[in-house]
Every structure is written in C-alpha cells, then in structure tokens.
N, CA, C and O atoms as a Tripos MOL2 file, in Angstrom:
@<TRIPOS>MOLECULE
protein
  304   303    76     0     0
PROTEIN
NO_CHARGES

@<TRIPOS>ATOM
      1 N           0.8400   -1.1800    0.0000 N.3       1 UNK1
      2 CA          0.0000    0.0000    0.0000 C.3       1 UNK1
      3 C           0.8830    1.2400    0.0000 C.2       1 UNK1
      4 O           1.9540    1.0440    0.5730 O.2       1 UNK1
      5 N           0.7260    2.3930   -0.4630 N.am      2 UNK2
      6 CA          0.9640    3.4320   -0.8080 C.3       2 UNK2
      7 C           0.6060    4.5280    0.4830 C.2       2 UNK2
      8 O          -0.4600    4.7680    1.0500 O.2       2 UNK2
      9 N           1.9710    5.0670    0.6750 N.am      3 UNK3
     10 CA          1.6610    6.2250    2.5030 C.3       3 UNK3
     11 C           2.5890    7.2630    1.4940 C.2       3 UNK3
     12 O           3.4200    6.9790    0.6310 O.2       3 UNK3
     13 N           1.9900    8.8320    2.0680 N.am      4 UNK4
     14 CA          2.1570    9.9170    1.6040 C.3       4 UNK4
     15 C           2.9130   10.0990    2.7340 C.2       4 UNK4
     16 O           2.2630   10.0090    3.7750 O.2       4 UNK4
     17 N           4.2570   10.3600    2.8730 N.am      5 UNK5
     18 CA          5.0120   11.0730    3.7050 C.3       5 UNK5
     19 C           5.3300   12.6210    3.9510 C.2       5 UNK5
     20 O           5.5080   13.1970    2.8790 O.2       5 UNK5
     21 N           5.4270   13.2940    4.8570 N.am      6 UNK6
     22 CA          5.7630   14.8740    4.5250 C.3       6 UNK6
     23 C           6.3640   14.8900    5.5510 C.2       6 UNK6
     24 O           6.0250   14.1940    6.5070 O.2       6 UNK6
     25 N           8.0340   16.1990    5.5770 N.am      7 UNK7
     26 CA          8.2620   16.1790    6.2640 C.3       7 UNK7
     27 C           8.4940   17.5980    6.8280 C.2       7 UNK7
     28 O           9.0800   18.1050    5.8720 O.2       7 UNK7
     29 N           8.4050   18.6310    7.8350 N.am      8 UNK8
     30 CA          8.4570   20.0130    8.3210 C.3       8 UNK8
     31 C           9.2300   20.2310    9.0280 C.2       8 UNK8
     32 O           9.7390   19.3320    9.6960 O.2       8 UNK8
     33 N           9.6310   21.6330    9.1430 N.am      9 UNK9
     34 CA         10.7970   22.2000    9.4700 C.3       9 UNK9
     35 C          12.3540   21.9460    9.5130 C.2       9 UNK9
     36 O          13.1150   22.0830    8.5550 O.2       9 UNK9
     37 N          12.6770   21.5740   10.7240 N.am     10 UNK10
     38 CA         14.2000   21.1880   10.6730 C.3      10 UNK10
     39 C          14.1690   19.7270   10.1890 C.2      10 UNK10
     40 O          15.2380   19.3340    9.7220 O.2      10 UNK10
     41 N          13.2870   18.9640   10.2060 N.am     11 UNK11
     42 CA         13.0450   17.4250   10.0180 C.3      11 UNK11
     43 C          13.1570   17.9050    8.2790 C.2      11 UNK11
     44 O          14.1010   17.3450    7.7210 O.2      11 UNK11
     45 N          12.5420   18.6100    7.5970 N.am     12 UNK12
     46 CA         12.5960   18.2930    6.2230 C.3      12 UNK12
     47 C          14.0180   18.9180    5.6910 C.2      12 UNK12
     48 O          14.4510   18.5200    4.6110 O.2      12 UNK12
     49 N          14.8260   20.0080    6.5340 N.am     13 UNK13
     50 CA         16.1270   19.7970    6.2170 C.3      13 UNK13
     51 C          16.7980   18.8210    6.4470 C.2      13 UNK13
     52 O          17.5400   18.4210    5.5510 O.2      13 UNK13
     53 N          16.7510   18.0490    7.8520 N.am     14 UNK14
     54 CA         17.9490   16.9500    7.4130 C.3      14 UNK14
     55 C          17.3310   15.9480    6.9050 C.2      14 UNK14
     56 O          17.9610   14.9430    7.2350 O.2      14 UNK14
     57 N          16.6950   15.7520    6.4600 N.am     15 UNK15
     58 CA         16.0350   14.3480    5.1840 C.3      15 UNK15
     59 C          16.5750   14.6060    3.9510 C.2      15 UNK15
     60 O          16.9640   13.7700    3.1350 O.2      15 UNK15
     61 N          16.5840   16.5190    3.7890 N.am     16 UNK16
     62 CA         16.8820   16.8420    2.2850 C.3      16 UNK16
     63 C          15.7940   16.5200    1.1670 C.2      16 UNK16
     64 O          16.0560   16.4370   -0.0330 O.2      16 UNK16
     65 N          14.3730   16.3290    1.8100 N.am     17 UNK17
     66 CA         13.3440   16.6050    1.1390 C.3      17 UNK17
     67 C          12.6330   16.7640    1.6000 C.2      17 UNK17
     68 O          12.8750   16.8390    2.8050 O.2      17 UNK17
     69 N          10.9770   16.9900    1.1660 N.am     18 UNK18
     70 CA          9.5540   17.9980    1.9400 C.3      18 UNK18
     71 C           8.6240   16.6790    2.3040 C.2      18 UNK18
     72 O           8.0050   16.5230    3.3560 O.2      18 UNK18
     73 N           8.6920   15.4310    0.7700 N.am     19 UNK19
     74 CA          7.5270   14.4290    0.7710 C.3      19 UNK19
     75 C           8.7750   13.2540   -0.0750 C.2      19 UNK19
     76 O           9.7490   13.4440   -0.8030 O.2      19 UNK19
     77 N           8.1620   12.1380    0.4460 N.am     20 UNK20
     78 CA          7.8000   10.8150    0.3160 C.3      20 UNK20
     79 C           6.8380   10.1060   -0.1770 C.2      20 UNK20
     80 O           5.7890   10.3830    0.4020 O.2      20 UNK20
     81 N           6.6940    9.2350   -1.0640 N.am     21 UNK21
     82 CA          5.6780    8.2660   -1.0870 C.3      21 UNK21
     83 C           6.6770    6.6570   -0.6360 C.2      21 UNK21
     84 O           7.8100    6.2460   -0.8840 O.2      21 UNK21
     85 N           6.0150    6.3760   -0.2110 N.am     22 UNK22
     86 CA          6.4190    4.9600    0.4200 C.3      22 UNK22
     87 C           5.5500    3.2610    0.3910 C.2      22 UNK22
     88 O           4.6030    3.1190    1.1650 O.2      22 UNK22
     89 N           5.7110    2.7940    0.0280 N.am     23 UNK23
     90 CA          5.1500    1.4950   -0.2560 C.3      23 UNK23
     91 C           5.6700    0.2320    0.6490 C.2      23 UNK23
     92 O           6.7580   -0.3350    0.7450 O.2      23 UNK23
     93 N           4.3340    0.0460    1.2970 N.am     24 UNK24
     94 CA          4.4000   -0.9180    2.8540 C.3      24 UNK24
     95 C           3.4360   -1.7210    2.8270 C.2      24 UNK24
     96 O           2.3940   -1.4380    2.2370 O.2      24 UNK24
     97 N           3.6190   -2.8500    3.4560 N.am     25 UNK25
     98 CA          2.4950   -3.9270    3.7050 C.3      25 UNK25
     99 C           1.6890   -3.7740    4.4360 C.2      25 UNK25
    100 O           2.0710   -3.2960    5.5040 O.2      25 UNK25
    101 N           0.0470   -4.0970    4.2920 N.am     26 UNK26
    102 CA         -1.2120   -3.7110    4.9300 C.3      26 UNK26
    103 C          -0.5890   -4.4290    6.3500 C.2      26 UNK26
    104 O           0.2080   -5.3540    6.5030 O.2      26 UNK26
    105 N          -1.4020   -3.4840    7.4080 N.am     27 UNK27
    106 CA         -0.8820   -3.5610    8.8350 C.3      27 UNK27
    107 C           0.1630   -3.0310    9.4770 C.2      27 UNK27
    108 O           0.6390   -3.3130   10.5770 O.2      27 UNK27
    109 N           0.5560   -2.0170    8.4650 N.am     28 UNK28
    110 CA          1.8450   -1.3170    8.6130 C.3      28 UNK28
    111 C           1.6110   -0.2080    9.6160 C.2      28 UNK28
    112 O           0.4610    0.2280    9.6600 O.2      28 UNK28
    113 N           2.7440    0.4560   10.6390 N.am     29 UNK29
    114 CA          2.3790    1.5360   11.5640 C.3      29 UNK29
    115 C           3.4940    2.9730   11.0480 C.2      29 UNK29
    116 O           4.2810    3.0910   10.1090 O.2      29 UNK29
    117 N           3.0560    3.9770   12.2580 N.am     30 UNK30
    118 CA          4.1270    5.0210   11.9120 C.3      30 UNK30
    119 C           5.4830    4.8410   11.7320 C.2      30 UNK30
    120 O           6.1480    5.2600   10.7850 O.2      30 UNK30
    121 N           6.0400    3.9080   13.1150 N.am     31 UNK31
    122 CA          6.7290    3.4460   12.9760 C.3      31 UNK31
    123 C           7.5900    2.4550   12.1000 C.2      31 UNK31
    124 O           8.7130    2.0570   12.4100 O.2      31 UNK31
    125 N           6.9580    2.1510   11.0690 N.am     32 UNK32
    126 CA          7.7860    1.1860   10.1300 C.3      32 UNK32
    127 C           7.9690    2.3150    9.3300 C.2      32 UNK32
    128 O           9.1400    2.6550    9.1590 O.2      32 UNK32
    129 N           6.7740    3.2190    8.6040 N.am     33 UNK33
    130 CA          7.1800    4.0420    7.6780 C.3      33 UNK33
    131 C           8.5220    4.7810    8.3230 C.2      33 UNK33
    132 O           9.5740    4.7050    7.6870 O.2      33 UNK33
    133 N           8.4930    5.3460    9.3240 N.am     34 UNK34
    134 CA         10.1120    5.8180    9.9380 C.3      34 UNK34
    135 C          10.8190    4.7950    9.3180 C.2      34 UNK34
    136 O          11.0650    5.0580    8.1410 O.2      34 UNK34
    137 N          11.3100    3.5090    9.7770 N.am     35 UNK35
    138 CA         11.9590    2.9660    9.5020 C.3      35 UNK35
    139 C          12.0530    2.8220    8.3640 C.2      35 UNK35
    140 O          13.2270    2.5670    8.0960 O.2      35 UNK35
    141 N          11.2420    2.8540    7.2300 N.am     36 UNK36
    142 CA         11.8570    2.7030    5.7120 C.3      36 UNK36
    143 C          12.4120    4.0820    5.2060 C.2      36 UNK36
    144 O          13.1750    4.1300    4.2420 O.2      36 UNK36
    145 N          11.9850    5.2560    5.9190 N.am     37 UNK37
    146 CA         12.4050    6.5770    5.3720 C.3      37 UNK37
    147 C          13.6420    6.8390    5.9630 C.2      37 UNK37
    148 O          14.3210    7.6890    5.3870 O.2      37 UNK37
    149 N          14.0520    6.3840    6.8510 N.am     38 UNK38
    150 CA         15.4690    6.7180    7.6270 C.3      38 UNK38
    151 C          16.4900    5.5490    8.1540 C.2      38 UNK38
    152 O          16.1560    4.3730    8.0080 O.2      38 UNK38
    153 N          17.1040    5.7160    8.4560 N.am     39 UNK39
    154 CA         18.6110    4.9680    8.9480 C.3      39 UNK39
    155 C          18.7170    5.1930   10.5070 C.2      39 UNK39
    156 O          19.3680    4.5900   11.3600 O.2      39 UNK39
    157 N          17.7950    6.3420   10.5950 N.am     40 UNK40
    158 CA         18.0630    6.7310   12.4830 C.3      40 UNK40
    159 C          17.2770    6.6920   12.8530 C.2      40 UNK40
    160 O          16.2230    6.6610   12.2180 O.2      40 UNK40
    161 N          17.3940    6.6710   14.2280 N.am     41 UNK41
    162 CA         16.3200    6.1840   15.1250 C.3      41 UNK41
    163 C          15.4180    7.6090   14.9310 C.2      41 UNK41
    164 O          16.0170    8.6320   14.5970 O.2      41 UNK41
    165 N          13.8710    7.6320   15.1680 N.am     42 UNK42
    166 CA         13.4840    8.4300   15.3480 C.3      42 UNK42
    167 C          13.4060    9.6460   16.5130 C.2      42 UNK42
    168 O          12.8050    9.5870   17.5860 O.2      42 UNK42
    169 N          14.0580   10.5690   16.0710 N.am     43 UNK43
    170 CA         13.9810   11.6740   17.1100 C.3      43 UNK43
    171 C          12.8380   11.9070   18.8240 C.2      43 UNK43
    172 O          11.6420   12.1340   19.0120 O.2      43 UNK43
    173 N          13.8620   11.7210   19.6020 N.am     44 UNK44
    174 CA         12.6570   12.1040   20.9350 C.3      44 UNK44
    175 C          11.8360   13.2430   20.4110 C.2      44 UNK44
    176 O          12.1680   14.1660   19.6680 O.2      44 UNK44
    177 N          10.6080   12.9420   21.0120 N.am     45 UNK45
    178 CA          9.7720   13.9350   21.2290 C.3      45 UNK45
    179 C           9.1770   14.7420   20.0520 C.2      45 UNK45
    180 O           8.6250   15.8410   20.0900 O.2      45 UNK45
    181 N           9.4320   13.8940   18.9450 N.am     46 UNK46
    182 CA          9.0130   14.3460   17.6060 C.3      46 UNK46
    183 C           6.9380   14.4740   17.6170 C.2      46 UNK46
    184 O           6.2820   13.8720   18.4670 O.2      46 UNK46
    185 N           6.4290   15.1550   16.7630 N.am     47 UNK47
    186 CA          5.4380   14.9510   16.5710 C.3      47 UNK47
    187 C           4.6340   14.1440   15.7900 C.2      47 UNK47
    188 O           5.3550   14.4740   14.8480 O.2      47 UNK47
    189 N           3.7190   13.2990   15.2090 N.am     48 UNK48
    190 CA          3.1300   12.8230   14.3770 C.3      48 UNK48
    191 C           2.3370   12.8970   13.9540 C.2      48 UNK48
    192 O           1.7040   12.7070   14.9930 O.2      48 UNK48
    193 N           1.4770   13.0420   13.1360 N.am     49 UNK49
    194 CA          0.1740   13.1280   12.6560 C.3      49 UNK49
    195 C           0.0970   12.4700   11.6220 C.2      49 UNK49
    196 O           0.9280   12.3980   10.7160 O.2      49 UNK49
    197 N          -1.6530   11.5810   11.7830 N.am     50 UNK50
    198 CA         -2.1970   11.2050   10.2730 C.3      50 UNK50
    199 C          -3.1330   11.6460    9.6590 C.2      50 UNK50
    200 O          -3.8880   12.2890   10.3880 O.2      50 UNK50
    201 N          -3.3610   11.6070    8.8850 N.am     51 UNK51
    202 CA         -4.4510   12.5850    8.0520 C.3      51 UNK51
    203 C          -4.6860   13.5420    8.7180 C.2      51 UNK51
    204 O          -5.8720   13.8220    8.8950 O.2      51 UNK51
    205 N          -3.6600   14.3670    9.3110 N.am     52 UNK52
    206 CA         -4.0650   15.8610    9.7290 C.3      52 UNK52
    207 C          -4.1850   15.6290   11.3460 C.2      52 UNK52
    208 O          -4.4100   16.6420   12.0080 O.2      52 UNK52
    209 N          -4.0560   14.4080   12.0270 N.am     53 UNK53
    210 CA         -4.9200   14.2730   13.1820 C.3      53 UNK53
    211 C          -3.1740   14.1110   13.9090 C.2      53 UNK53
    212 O          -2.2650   13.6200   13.2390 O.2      53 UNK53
    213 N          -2.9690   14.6060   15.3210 N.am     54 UNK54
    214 CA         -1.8560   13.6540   15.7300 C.3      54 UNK54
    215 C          -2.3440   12.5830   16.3820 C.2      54 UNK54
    216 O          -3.4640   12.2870   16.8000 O.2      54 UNK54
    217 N          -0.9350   11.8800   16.3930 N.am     55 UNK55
    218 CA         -0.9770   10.4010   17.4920 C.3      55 UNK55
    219 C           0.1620   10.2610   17.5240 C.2      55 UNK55
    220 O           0.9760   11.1720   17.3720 O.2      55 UNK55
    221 N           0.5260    8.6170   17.8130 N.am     56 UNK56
    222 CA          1.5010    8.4040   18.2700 C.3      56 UNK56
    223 C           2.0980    7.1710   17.1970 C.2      56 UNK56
    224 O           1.3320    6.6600   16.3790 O.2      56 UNK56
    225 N           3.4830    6.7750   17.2930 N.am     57 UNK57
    226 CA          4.0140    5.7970   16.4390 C.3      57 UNK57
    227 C           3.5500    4.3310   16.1220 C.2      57 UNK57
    228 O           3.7810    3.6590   15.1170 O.2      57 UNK57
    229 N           2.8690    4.0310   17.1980 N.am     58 UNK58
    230 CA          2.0720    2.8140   16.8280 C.3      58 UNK58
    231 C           1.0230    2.3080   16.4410 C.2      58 UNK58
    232 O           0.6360    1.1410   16.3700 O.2      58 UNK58
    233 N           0.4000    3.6660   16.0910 N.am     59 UNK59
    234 CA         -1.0160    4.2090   14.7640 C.3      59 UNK59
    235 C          -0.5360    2.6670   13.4000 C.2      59 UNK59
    236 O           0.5500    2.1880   13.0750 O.2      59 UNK59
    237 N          -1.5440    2.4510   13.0970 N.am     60 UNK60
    238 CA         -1.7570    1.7460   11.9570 C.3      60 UNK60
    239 C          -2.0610    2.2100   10.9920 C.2      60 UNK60
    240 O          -3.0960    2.8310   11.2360 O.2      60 UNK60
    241 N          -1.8030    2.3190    9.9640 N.am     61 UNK61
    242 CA         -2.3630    2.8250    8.5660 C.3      61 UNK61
    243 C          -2.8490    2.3580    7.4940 C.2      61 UNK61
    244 O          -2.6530    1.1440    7.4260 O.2      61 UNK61
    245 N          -3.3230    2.7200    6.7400 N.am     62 UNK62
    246 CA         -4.6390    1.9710    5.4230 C.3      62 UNK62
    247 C          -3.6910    2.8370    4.3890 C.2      62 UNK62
    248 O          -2.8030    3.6690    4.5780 O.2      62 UNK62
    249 N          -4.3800    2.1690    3.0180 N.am     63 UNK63
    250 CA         -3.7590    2.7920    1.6700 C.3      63 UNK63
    251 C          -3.9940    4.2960    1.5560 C.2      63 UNK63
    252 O          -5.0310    4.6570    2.1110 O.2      63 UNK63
    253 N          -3.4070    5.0880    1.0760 N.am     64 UNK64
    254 CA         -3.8200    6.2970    0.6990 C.3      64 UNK64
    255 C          -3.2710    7.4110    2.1360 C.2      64 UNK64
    256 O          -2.9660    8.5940    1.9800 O.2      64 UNK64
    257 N          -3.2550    6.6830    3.4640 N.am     65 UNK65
    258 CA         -2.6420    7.9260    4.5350 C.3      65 UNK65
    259 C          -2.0030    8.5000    4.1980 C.2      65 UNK65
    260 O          -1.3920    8.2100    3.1700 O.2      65 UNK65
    261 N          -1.7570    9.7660    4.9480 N.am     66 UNK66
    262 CA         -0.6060   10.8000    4.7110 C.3      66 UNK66
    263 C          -0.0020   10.5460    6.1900 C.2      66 UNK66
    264 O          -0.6590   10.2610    7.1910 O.2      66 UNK66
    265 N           1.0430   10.6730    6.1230 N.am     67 UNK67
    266 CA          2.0700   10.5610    7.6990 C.3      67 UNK67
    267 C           2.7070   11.8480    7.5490 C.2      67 UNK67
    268 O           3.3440   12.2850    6.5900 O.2      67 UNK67
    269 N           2.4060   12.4250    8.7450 N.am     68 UNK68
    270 CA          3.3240   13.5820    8.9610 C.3      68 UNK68
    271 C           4.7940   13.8600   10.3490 C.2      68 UNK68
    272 O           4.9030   13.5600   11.5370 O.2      68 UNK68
    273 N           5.4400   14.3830    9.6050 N.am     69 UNK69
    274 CA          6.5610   14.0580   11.0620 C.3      69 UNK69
    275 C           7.0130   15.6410   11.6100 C.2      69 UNK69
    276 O           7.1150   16.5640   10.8020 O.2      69 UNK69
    277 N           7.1970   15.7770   12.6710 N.am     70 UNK70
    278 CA          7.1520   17.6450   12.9440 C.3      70 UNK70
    279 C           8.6430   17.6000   13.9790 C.2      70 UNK70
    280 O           8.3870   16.8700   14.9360 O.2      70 UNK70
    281 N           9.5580   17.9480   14.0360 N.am     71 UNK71
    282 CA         10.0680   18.4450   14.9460 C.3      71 UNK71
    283 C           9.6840   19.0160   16.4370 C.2      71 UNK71
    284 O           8.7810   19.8530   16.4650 O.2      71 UNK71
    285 N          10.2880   18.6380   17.6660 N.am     72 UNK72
    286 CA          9.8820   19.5600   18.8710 C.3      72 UNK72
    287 C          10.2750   20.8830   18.6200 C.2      72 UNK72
    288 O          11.2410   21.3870   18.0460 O.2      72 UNK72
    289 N           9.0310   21.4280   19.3400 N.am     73 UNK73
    290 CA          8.8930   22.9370   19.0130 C.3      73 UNK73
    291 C           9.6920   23.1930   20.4660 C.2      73 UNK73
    292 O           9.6750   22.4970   21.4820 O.2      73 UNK73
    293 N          10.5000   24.6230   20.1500 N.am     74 UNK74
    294 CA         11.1460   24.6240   21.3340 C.3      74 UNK74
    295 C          10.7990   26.0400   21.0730 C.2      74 UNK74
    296 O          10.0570   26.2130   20.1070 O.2      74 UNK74
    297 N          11.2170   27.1980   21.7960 N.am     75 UNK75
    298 CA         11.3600   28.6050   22.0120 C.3      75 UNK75
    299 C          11.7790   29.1300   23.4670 C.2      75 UNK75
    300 O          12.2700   28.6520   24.4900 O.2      75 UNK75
    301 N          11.3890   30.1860   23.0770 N.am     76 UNK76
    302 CA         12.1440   31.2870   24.2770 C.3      76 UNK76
    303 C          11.4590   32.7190   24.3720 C.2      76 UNK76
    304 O          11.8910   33.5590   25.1610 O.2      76 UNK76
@<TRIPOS>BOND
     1     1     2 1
     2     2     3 1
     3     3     4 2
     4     3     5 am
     5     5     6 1
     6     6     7 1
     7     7     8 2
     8     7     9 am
     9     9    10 1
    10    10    11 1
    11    11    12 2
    12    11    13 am
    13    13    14 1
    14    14    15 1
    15    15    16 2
    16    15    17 am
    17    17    18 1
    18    18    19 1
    19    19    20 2
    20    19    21 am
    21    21    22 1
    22    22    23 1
    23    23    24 2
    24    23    25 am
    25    25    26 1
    26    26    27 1
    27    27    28 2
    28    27    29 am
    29    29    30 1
    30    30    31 1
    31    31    32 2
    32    31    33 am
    33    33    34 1
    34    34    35 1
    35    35    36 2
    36    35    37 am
    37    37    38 1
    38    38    39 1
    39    39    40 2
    40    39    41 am
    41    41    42 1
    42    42    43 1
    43    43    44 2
    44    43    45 am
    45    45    46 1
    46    46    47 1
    47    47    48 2
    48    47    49 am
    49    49    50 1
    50    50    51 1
    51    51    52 2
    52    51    53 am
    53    53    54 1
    54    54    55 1
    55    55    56 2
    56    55    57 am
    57    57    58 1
    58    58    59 1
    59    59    60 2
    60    59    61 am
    61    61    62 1
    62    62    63 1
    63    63    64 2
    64    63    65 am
    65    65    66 1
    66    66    67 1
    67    67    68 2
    68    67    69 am
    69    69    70 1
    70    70    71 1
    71    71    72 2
    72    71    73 am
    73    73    74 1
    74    74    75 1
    75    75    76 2
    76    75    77 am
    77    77    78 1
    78    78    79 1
    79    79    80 2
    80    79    81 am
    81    81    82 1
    82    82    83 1
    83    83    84 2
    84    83    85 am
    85    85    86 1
    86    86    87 1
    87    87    88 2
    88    87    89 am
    89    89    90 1
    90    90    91 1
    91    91    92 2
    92    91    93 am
    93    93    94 1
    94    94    95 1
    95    95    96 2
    96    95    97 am
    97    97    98 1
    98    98    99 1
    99    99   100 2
   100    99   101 am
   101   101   102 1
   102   102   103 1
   103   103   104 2
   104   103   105 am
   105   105   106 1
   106   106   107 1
   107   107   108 2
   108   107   109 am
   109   109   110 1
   110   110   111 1
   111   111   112 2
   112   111   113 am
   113   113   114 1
   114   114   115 1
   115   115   116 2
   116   115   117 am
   117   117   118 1
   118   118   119 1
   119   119   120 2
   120   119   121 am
   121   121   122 1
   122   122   123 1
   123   123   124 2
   124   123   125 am
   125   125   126 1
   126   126   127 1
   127   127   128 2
   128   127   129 am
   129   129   130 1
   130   130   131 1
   131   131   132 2
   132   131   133 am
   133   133   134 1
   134   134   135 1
   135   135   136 2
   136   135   137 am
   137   137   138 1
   138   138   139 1
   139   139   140 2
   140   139   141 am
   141   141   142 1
   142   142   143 1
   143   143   144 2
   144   143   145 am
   145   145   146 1
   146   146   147 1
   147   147   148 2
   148   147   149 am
   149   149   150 1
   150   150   151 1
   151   151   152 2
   152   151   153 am
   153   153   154 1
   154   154   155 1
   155   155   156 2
   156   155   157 am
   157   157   158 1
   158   158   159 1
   159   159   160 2
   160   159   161 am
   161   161   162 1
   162   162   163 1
   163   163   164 2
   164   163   165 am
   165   165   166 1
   166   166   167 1
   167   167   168 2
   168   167   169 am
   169   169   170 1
   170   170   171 1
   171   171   172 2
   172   171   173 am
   173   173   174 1
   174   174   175 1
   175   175   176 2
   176   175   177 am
   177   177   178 1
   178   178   179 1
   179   179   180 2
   180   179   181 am
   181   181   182 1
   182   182   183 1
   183   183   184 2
   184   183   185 am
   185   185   186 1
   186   186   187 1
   187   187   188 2
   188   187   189 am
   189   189   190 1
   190   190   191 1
   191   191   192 2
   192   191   193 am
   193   193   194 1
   194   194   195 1
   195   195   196 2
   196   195   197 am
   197   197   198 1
   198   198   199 1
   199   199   200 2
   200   199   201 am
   201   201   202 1
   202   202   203 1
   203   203   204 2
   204   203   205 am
   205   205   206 1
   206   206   207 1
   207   207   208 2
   208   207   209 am
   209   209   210 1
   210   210   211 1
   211   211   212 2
   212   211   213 am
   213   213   214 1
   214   214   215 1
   215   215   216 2
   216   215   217 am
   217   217   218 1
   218   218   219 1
   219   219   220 2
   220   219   221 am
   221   221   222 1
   222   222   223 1
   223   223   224 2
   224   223   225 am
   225   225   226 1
   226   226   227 1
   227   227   228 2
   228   227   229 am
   229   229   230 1
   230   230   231 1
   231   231   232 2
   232   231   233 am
   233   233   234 1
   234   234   235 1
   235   235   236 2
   236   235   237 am
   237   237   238 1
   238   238   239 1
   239   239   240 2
   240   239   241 am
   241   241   242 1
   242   242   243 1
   243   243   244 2
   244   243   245 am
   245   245   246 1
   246   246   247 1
   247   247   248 2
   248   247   249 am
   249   249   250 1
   250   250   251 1
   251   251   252 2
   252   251   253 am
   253   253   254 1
   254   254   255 1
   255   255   256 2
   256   255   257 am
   257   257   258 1
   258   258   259 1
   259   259   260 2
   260   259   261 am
   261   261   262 1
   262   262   263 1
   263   263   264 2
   264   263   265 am
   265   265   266 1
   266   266   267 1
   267   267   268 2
   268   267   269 am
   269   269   270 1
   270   270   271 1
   271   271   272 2
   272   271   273 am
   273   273   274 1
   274   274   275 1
   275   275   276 2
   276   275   277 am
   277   277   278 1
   278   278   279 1
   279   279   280 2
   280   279   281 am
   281   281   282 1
   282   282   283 1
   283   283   284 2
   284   283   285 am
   285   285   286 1
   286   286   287 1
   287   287   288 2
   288   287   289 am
   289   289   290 1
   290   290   291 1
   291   291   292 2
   292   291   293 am
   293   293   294 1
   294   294   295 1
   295   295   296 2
   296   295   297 am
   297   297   298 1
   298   298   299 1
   299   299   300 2
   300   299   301 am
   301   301   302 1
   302   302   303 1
   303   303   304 2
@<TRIPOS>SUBSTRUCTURE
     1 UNK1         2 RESIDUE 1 A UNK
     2 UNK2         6 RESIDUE 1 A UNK
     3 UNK3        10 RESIDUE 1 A UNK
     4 UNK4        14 RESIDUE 1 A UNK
     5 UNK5        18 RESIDUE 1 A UNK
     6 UNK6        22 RESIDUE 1 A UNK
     7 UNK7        26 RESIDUE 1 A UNK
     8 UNK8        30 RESIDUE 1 A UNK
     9 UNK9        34 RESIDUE 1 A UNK
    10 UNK10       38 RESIDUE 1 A UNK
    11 UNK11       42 RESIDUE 1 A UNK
    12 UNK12       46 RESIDUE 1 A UNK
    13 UNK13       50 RESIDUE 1 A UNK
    14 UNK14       54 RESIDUE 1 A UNK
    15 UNK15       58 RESIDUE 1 A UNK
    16 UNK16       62 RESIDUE 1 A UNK
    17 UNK17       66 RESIDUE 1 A UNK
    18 UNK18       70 RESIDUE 1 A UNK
    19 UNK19       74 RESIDUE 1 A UNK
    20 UNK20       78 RESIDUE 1 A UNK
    21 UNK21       82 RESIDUE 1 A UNK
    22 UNK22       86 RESIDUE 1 A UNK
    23 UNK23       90 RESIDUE 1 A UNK
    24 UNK24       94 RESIDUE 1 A UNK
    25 UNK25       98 RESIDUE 1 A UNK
    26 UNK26      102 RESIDUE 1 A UNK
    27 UNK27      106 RESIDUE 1 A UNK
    28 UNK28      110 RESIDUE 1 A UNK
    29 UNK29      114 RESIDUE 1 A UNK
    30 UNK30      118 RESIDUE 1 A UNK
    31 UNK31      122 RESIDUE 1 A UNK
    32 UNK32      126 RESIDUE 1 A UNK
    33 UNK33      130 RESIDUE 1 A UNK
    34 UNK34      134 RESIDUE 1 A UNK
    35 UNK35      138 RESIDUE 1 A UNK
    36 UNK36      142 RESIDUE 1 A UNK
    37 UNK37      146 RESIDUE 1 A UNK
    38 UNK38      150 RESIDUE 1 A UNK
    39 UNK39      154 RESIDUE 1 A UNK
    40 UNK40      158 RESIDUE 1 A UNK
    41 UNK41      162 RESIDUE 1 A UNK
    42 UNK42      166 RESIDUE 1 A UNK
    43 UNK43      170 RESIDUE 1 A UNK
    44 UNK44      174 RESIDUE 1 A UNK
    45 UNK45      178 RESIDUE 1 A UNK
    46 UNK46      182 RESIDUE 1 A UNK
    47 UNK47      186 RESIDUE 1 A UNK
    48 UNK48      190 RESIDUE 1 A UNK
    49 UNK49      194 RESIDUE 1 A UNK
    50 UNK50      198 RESIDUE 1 A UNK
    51 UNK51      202 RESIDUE 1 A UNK
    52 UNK52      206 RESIDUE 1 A UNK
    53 UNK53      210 RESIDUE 1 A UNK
    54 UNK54      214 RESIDUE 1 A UNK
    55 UNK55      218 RESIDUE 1 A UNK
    56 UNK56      222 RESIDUE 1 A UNK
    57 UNK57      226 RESIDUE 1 A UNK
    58 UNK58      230 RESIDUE 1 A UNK
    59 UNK59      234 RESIDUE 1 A UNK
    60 UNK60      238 RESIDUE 1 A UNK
    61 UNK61      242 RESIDUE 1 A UNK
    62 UNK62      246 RESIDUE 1 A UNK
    63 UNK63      250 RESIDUE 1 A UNK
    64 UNK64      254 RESIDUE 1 A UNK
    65 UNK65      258 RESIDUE 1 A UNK
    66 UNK66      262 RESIDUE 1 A UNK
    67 UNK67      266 RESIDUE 1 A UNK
    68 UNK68      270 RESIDUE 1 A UNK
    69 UNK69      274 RESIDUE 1 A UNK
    70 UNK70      278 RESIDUE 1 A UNK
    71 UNK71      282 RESIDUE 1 A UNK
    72 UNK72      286 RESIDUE 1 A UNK
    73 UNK73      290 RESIDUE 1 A UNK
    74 UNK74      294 RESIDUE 1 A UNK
    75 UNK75      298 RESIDUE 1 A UNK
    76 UNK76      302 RESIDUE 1 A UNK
C-alpha cells in the first residue's frame, strides 16, 4: 500500500526533502514508515500526525494515509 510522507521544518532539512511516497504492507504503523524513510532512530519527542490528526508511532495505517513528522517545538 501506498503512505504519503511529509516532512516540516528542521526534520525536512535533514532528510533533504519535503515528501515521500512509500510502499508498505497492509498492517503497517508510523513506525515502520520511519523505519523505511530513515537509517536513524526516530527523534525524541518528535510529533506525528495522520491525516491531519496527531498520534503516536504505533497508529496503523490503510492505503492512501498521509504521515506527517514535525520536529519539537522549542522557544524562548
């Protein structure tokens, strides 16, 4: 099945791109798509969202999702 990846802010600089499409086996979670898009572990405290909604890495996904990955927001 087919997952729409995107990625924001400092996360889509060090990827060195914005989107992904990715192709995974039904029953697949956030977490695997991480794992096919990267080599590193996923960042503490990152954000996630699917179809617009957040959650967390062990969300399941259907054909057609979009996965989103956000950086911790920090300030001052």
């Amino acid at each position: 099945m087919k997952i729409k990846v995107k990625y924001f802010a400092s996360m889509r600089d060090s990827m060195g791109r914005a989107t992904d499409t990715v192709d995974l086996q039904e029953g697949c979670t956030v977490a695997d798509v991480w794992r096919k898009v990267s080599a590193n572990t996923l960042p503490d405290n990152t954000l996630v969202a699917v179809n617009m909604e957040y959650t967390n890495t062990a969300q399941g996904l259907r054909e057609g999702d979009e996965v989103a990955f956000f950086p911790p927001v920090t300030g001052g």
